[in-house]
C-alpha positions in Angstrom: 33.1 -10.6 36.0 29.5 -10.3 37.2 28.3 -12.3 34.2 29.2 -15.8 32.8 32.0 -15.5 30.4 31.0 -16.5 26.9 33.8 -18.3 24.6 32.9 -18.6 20.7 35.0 -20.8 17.9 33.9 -20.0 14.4 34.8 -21.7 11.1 36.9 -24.2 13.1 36.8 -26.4 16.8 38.9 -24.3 19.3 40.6 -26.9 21.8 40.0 -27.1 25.8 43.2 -26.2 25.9 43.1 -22.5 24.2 39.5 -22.9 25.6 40.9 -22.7 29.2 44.1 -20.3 28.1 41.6 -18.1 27.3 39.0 -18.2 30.7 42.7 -17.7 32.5 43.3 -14.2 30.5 39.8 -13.0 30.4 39.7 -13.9 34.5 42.7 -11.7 34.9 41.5 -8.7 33.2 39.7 -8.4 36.2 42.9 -7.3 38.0 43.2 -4.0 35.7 39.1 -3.4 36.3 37.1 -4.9 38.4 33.7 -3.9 37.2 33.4 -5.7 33.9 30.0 -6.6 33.5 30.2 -8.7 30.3 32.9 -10.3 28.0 32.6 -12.6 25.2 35.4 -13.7 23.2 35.3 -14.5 19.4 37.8 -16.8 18.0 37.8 -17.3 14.0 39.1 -18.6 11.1 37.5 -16.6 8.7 39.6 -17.8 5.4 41.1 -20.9 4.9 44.4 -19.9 2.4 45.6 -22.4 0.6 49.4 -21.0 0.5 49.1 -19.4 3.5 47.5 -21.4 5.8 45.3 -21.0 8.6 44.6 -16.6 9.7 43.1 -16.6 13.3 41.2 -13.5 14.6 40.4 -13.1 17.9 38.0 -10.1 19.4 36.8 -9.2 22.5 33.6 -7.7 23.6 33.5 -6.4 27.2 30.6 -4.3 29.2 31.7 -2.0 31.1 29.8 1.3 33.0 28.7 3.4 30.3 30.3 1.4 27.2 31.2 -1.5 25.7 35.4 -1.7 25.1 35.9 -4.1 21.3 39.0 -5.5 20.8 39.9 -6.7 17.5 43.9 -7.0 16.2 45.1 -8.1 12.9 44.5 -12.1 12.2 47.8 -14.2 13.1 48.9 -17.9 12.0 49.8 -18.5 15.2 46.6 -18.8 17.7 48.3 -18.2 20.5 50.0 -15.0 19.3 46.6 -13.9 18.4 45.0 -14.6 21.8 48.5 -13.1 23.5 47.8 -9.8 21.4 43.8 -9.4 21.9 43.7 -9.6 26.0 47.4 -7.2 25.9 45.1 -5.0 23.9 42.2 -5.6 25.9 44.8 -5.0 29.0 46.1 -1.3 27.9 42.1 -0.3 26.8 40.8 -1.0 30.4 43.7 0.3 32.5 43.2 3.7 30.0 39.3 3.2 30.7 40.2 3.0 34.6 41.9 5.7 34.5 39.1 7.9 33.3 37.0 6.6 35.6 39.4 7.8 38.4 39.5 10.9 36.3 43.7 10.0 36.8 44.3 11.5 33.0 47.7 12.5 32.5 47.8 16.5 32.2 50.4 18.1 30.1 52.2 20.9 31.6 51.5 23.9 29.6 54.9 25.2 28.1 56.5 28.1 30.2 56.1 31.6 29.0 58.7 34.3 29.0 59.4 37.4 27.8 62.9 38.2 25.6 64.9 40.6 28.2 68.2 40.8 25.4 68.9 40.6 22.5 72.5 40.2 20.4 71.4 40.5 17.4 75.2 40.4 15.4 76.3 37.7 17.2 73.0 35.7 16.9 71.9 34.8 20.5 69.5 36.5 23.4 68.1 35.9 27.0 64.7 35.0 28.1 63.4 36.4 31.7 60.7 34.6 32.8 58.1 35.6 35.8 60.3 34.2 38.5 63.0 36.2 37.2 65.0 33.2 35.6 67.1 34.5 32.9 66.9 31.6 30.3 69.8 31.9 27.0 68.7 31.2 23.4 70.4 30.6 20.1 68.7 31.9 16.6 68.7 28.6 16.0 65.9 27.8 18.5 63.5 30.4 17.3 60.9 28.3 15.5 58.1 30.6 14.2 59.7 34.2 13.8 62.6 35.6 11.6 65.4 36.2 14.5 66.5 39.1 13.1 63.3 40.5 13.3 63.0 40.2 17.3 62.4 42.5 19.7 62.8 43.2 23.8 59.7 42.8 24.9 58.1 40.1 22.9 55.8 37.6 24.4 57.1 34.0 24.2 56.8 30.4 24.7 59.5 28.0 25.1 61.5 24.4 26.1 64.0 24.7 28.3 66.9 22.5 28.5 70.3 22.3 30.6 73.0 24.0 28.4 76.8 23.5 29.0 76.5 26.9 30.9 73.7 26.4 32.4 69.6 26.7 31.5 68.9 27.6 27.8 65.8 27.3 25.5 65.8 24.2 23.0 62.6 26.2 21.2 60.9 29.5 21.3 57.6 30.3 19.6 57.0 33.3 19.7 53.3 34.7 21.3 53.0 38.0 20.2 54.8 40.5 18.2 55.0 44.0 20.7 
């Protein structure tokens, strides 16, 4: 952390000992990003219930590049439970932050495409051949967005594949366009 980390009790005396639990966590966020400019930690006690006790809120304010990451979870009874689950919080939003910085995003595969190559209708199945020449079986069952009875050779579609007990066969198929 390039700047001194700032530590804040309201509505109550936060101990040295939660005091240095929490320089501990905040010093190891620096392990999931090293380039946090600023954090400041808010601990509360914003109510005082009678029946229920004590409700401690915890947030986080950190400077990073380009934006400031706040961290607030719901208020626990338990402190340390509510420091625990503000710096994992804090944890998952600057690894995710990290890894848009690397630009290390996951990327969905796009779902294959295929086109239907046979069709029985009667007896309520067909095959998929897709570009690589895979033929791919399907069930009426799997059709999701047409009437199966209503399919063509020819037509345009999307779909999941899955190993079958005879081999590959589509769990979905969406159909793309109607030829």
């Amino acid at each position: 952390m390039r700047l001194a980390l700032q530590i804040t009790a309201r509505n109550f005396d936060l101990s040295e000992t939660f005091r240095e639990l929490i320089r501990k966590k905040a010093e190891n966020l620096d392990k999931y990003y090293d380039q946090i400019m600023r954090c400041r930690i808010v601990v509360e006690v914003p109510h005082h219930h009678r029946r229920e006790g004590a409700l401690y809120n915890v947030r986080i304010d950190m400077t990073v590049p380009g934006t400031e990451l706040v961290i607030k979870r719901e208020p626990n009874k338990d402190i340390n439970v509510a420091i625990r689950d503000a710096f994992d919080a804090a944890r998952r939003q600057l690894e995710d932050f990290a890894r848009k910085q690397r630009d290390d995003v996951k990327h969905h595969e796009e779902t294959p495409h295929a086109r239907i190559s046979a069709l029985f209708l009667a007896k309520g199945y067909g095959f998929l051949t897709t570009p690589d020449g895979s033929e791919i079986y399907f069930h009426e069952h799997s059709v999701i967005n047409y009437n199966f009875k209503h399919l063509k050779v020819g037509m345009e579609v999307r779909f999941a594949e899955e190993q079958g007990e005879k081999g590959p066969q589509a769990s979905t198929v969406t159909v793309i366009e109607s030829s």
